[in-house]
MIMARLUM-850590 format. One record per residue: residue in three letters; x, y negated, z negated of N, C-alpha, C, O in turn; residue number from 1. Coordinates in Angstrom, 1 decimal, padded with zeros to 4 digits. Each point is the difference from the previous one (the first is absolute). Layout:
<nodes>
   aa     n_X     n_Y     n_Z    ca_X    ca_Y    ca_Z     c_X     c_Y     c_Z     o_X     o_Y     o_Z    i
  ala       X       Y       Z       X       Y       Z       X       Y       Z       X       Y       Z  NUM
...
</nodes>
This chain:
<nodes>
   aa     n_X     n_Y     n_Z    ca_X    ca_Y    ca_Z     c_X     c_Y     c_Z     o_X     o_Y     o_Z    i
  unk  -046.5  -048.2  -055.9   000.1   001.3   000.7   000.3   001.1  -001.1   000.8  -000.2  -000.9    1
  unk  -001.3   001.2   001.2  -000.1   001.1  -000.9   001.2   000.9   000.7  -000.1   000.3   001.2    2
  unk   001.1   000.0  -001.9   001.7   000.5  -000.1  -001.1   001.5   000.4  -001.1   000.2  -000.5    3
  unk   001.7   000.9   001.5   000.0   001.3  -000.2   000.8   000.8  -001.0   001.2  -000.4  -000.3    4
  unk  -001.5   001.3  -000.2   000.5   001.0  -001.2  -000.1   001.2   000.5  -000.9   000.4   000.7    5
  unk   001.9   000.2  -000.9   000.0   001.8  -000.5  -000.8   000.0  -001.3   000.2  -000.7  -001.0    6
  unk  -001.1   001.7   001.4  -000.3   000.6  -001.4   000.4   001.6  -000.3  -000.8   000.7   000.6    7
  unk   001.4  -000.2  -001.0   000.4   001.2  -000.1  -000.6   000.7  -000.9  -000.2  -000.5  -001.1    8
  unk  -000.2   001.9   001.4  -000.6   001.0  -001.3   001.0   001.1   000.1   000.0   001.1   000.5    9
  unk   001.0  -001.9  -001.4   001.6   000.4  -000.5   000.1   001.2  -000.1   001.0   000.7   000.5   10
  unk  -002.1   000.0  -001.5   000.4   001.1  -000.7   000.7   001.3   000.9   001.0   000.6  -000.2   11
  unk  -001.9  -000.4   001.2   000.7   001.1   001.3   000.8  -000.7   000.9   000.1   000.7   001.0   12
  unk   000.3  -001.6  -000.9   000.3  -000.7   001.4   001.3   000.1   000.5   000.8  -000.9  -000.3   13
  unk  -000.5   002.1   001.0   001.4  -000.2   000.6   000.3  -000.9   000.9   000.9   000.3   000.8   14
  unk  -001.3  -001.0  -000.7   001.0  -001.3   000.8   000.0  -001.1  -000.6  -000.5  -001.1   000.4   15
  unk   001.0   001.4  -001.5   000.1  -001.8  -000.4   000.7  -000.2   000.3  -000.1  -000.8   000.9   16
  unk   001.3   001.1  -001.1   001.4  -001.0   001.2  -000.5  -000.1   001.5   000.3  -001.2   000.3   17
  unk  -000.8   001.6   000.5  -000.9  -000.8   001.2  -000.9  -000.8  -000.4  -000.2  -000.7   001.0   18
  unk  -000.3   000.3  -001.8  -001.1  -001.4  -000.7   001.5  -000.5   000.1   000.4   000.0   001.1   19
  unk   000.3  -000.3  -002.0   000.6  -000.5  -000.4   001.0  -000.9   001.1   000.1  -001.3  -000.1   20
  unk   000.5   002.3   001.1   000.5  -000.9   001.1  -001.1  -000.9   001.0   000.3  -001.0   000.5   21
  unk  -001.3   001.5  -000.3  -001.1  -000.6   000.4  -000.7  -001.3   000.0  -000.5  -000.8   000.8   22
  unk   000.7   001.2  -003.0  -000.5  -001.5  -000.4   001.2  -001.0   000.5  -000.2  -001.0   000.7   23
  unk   001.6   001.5  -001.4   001.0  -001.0   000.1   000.0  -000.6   001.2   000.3  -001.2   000.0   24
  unk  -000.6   002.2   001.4   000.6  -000.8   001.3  -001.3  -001.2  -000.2   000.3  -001.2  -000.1   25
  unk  -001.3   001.5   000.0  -001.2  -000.9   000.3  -000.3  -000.6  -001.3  -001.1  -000.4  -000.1   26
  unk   001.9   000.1  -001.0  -000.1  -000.9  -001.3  -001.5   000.7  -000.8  -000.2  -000.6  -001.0   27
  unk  -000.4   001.2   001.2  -001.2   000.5  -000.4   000.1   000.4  -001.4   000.9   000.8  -000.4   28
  unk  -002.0  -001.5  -000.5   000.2   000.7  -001.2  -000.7   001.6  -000.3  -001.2   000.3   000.4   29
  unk   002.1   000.4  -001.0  -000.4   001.5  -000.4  -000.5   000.2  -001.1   000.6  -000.7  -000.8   30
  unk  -001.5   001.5   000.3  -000.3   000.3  -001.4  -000.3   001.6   000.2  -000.8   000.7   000.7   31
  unk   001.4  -000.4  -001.5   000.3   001.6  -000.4  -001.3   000.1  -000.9   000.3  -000.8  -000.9   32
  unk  -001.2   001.3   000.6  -001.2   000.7  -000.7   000.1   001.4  -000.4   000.0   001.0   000.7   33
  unk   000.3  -000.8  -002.4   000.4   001.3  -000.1  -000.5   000.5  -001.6   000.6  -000.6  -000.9   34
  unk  -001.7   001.5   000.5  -000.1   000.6  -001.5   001.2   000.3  -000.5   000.0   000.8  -000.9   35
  unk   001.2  -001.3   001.5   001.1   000.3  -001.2   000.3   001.7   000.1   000.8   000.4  -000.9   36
  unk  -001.0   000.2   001.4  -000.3   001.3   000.0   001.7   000.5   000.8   000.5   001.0  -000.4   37
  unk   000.1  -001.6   001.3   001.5   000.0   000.6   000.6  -001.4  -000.1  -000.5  -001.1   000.1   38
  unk   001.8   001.6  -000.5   000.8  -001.2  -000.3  -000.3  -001.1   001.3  -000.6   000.6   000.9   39
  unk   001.0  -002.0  -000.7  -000.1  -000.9   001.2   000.9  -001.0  -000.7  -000.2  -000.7  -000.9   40
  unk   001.8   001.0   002.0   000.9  -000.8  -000.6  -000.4  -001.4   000.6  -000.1  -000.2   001.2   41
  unk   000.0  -001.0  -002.1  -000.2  -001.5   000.8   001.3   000.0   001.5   001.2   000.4   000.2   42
  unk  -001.9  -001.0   000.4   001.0  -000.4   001.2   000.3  -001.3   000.4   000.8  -000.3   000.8   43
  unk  -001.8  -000.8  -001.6   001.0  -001.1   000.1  -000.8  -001.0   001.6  -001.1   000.4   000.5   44
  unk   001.6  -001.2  -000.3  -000.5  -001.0   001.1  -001.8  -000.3  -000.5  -000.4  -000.1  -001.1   45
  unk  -000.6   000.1   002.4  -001.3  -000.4  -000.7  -000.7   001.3  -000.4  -001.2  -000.1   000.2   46
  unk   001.4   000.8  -000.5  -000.7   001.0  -000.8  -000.1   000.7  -001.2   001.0   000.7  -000.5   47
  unk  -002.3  -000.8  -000.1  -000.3   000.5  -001.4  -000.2   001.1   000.1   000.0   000.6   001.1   48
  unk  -000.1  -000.1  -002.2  -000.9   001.4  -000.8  -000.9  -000.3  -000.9   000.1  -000.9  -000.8   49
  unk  -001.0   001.6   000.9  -001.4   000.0  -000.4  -000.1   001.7  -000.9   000.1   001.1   000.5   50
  unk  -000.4  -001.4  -001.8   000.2   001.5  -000.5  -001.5   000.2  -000.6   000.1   000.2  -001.2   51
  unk  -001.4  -000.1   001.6  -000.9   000.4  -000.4  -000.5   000.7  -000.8   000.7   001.0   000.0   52
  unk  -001.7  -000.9  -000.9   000.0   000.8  -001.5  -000.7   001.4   000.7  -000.7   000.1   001.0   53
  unk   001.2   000.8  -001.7   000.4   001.4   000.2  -001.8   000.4   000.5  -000.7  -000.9  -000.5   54
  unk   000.1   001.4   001.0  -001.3   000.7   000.7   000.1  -000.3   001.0   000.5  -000.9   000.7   55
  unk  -001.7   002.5  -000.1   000.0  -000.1   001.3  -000.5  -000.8   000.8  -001.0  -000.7  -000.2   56
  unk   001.8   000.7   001.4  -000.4  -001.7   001.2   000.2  -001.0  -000.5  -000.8  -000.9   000.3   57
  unk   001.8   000.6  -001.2  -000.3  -001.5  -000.8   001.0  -001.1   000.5   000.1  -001.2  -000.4   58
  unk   001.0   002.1   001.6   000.6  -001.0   000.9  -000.5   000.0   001.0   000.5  -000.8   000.8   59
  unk  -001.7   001.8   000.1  -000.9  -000.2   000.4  -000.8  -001.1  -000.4   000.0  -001.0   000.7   60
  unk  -000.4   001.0  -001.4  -001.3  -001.3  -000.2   001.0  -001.2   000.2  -000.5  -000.9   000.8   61
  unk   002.0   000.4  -001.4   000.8  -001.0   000.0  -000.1  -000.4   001.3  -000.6  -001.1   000.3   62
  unk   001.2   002.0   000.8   000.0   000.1   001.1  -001.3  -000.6   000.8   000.3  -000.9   000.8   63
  unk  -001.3   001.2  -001.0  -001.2   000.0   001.0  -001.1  -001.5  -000.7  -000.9  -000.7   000.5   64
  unk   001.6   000.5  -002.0  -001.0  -001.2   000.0   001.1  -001.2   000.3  -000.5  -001.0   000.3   65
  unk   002.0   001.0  -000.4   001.0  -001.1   000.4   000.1  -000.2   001.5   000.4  -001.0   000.5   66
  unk  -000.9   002.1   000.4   000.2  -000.2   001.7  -000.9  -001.0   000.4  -001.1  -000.1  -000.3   67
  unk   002.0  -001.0   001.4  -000.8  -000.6   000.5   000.4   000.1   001.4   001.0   000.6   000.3   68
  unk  -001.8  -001.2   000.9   000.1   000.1   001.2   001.2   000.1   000.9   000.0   000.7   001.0   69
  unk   001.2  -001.6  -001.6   001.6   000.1   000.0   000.4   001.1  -000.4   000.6   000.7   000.9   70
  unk  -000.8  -000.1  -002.1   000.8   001.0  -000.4   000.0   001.5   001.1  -000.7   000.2   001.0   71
  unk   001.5   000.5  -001.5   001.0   001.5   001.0  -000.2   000.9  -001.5   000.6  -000.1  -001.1   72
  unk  -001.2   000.4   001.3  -000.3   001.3  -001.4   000.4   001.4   000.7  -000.4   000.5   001.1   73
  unk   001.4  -000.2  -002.2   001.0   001.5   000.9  -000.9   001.0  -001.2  -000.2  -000.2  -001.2   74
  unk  -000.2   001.2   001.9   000.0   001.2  -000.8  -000.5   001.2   000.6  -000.8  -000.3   001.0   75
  unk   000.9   001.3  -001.1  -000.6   001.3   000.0  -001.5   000.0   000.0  -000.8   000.4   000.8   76
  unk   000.8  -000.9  -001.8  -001.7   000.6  -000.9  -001.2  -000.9   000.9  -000.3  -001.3   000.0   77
  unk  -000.3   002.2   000.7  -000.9   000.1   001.2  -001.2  -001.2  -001.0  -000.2  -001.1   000.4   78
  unk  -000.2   001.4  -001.3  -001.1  -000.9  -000.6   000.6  -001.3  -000.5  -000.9  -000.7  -000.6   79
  unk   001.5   000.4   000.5   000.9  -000.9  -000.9   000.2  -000.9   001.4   000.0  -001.2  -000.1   80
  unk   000.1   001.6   001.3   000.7  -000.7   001.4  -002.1  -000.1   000.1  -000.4  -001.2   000.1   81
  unk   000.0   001.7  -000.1  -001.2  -000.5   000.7  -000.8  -001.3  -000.6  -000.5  -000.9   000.5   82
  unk   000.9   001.3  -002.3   000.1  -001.6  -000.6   000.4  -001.0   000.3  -000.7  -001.1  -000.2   83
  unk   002.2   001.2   000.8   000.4  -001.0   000.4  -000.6  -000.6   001.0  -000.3  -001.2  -000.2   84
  unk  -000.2   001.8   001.6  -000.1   000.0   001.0  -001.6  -000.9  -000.3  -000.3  -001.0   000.5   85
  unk  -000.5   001.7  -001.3  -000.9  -000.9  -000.6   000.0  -001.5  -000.2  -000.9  -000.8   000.4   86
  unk   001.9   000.4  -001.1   000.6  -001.0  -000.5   000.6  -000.9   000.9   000.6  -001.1  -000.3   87
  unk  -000.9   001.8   001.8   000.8  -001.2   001.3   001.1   000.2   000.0   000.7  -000.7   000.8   88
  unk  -000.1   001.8  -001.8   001.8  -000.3   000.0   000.7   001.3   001.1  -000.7   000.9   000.4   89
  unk   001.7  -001.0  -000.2   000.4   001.3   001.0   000.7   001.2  -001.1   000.4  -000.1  -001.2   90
  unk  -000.4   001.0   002.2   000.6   001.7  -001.1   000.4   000.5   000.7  -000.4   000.1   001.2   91
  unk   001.7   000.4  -001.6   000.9   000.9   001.0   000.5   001.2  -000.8   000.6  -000.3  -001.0   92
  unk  -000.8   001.7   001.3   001.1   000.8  -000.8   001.4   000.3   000.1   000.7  -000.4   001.0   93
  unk  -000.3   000.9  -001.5   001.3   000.3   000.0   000.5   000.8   000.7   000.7   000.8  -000.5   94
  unk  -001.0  -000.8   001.7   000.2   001.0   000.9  -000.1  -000.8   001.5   000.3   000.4   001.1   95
  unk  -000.9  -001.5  -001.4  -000.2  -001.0   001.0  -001.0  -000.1   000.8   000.1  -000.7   001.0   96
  unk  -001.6   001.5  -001.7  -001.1  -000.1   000.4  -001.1  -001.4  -000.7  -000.2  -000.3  -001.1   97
  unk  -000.3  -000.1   002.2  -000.3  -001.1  -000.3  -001.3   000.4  -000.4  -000.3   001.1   000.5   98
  unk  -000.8  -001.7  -001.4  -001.3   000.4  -000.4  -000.8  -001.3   000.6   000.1  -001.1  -000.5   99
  unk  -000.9   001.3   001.4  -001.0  -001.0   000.5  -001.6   000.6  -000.2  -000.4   001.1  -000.3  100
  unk  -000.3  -002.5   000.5  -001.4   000.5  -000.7  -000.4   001.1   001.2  -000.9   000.7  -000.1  101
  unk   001.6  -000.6   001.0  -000.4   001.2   001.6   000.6   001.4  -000.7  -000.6   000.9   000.6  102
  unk   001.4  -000.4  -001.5   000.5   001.1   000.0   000.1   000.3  -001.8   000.6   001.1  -000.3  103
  unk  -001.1  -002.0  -000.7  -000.3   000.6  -000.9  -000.9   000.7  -000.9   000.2   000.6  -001.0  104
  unk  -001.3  -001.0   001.5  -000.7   001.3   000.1  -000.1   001.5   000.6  -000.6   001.1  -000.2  105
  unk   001.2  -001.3   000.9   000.7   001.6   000.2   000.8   000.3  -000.3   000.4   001.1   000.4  106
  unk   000.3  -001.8  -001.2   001.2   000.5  -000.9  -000.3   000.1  -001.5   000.6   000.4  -000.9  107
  unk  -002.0  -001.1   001.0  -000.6   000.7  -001.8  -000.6   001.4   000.5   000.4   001.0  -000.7  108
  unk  -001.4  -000.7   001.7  -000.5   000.9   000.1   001.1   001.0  -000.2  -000.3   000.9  -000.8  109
  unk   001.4  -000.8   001.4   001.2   001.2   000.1   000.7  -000.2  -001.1   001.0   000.6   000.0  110
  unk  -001.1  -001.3  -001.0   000.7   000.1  -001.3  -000.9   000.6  -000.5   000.6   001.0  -000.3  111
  unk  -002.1  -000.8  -000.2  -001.2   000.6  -000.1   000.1   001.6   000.0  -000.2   000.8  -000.8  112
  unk   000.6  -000.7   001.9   000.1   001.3   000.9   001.4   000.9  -000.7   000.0   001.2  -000.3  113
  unk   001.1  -002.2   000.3   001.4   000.1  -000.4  -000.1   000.8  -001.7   000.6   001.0  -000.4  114
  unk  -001.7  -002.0  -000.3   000.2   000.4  -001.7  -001.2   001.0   000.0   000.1   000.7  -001.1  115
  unk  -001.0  -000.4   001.9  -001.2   001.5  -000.2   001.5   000.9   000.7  -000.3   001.2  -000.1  116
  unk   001.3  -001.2   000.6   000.3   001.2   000.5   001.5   000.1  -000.9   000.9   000.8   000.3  117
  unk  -000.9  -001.8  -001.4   001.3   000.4  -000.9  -000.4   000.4  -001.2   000.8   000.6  -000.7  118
  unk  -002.2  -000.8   000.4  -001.1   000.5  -001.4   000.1   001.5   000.9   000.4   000.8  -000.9  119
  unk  -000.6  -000.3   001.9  -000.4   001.2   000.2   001.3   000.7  -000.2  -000.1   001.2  -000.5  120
  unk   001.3  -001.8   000.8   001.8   000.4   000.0  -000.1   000.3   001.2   000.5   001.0   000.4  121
  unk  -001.0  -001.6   000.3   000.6   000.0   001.9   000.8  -001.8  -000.2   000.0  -000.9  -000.8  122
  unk   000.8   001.3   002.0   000.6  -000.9   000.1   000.9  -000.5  -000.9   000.2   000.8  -000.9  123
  unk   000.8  -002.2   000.7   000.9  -000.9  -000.2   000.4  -001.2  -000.3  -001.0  -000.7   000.5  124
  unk   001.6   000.2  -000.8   000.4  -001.2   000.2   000.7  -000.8   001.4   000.2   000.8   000.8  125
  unk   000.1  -002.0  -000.6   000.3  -000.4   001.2   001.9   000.9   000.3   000.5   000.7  -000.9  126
  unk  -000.1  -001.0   001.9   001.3   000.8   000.3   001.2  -001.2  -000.5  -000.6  -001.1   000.0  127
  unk   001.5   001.0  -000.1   001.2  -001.0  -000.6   000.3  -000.8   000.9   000.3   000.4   001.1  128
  unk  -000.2  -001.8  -001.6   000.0  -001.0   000.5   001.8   000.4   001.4   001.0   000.5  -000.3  129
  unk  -001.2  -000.8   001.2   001.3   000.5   001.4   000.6  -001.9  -000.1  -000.3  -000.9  -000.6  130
  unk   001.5   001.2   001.7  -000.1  -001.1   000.6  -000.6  -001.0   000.9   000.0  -001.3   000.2  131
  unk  -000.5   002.5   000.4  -001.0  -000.9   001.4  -001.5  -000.7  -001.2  -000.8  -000.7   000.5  132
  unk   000.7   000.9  -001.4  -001.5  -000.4  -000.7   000.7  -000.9  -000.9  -000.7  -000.8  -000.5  133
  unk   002.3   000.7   000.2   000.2  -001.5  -000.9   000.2  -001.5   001.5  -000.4  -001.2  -000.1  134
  unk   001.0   002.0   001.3   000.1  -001.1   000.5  -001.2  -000.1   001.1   000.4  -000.7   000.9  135
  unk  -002.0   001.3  -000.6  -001.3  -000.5  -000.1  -000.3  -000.9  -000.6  -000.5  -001.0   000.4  136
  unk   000.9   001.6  -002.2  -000.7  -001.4  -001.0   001.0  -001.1   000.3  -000.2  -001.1  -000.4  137
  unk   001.0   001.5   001.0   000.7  -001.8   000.1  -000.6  -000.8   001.0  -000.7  -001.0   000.0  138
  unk   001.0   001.9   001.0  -000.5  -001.1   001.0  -001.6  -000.2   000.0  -000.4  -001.0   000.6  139
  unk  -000.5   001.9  -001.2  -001.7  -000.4  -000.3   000.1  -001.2  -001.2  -000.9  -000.9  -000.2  140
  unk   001.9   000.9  -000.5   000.3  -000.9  -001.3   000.3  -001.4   000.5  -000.3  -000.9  -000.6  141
  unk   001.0   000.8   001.7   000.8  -001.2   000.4  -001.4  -000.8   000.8  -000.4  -001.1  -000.1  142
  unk  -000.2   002.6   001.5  -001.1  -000.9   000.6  -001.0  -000.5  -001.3  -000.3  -001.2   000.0  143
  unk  -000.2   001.9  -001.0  -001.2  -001.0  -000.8   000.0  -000.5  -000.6  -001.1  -000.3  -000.5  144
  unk   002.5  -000.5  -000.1   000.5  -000.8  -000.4  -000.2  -000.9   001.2  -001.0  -000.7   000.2  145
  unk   001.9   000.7   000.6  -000.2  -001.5   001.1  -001.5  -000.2   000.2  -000.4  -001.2  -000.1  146
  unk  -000.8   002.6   000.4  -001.4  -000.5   000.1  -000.2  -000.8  -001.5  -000.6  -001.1   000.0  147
  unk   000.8   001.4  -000.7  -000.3  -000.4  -001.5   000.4  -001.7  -000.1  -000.8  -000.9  -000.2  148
  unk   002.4   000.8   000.4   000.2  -001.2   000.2  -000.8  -001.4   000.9  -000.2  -001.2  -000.2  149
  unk   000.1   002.2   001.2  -000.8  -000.9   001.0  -001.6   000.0  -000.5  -000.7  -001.0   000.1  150
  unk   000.4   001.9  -000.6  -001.5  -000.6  -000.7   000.1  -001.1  -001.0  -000.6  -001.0   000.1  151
  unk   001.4   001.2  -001.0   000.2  -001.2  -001.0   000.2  -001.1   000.8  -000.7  -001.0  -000.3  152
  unk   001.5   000.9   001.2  -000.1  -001.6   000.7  -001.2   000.0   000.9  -000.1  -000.8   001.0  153
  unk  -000.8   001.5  -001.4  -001.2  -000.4   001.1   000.1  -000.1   001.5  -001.0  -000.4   000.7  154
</nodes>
């Protein structure tokens, strides 16, 4: 049986301490994925760090060719989740939205839309992570994990 994993695309990711309690309750190994680019203090129990050589997407690519069907790939980055999602593996952001093959393509189309209207200087960046969006990703984090586990036992 193939073990589920966190894969994390570290470098923006405010919730690593939610991975972290997450993995621990459910024993799950984590791996942090990160260009080195912000410190990532080790945390100890099953989880690595992964420090990827410096260019762009290049813990992207780590990311999307290591995912397998088990794996929970946390990130932001709308193309990078559709990889995975490619790959049979599940994608969740950090905010606790889940990425399924039903809803991401409309979420590349509006990232599309998102970067023509920040080239023009309309628009922003997303608004700062609240409480009610760290404890979404928990409990979206906890359900796809248990789906995740239960796929690995078939």
């Amino acid at each position: 049986m193939i073990e589920p994993r966190f894969l994390v695309d570290a470098d923006a990711c405010p919730v690593r301490d939610e991975v972290l309690r997450v993995a621990g309750r459910l024993c799950l190994e984590t791996i942090f994925i990160s260009n080195g680019s912000r410190p990532i203090r080790p945390p100890g129990g099953r989880t690595r760090i992964v420090i990827v050589t410096d260019g762009a997407d290049k813990a992207d690519d780590w990311i999307a060719d290591e995912a397998t069907p088990t794996d929970i790939c946390l990130t932001a980055d709308i193309p990078l989740a559709a990889r995975c999602l490619a790959k049979g593996a599940f994608a969740l952001n950090f905010r606790g939205h889940p990425w399924t093959e039903n809803n991401i393509g409309s979420a590349m189309a509006g990232r599309a839309v998102s970067q023509h209207l920040r080239e023009m200087g309309m628009g922003g960046g997303p608004p700062a992570m609240a409480g009610a969006d760290k404890s979404r990703f928990l409990n979206a984090l906890d359900a796809m994990a248990t789906a995740a586990i239960r796929r690995a036992r078939g």
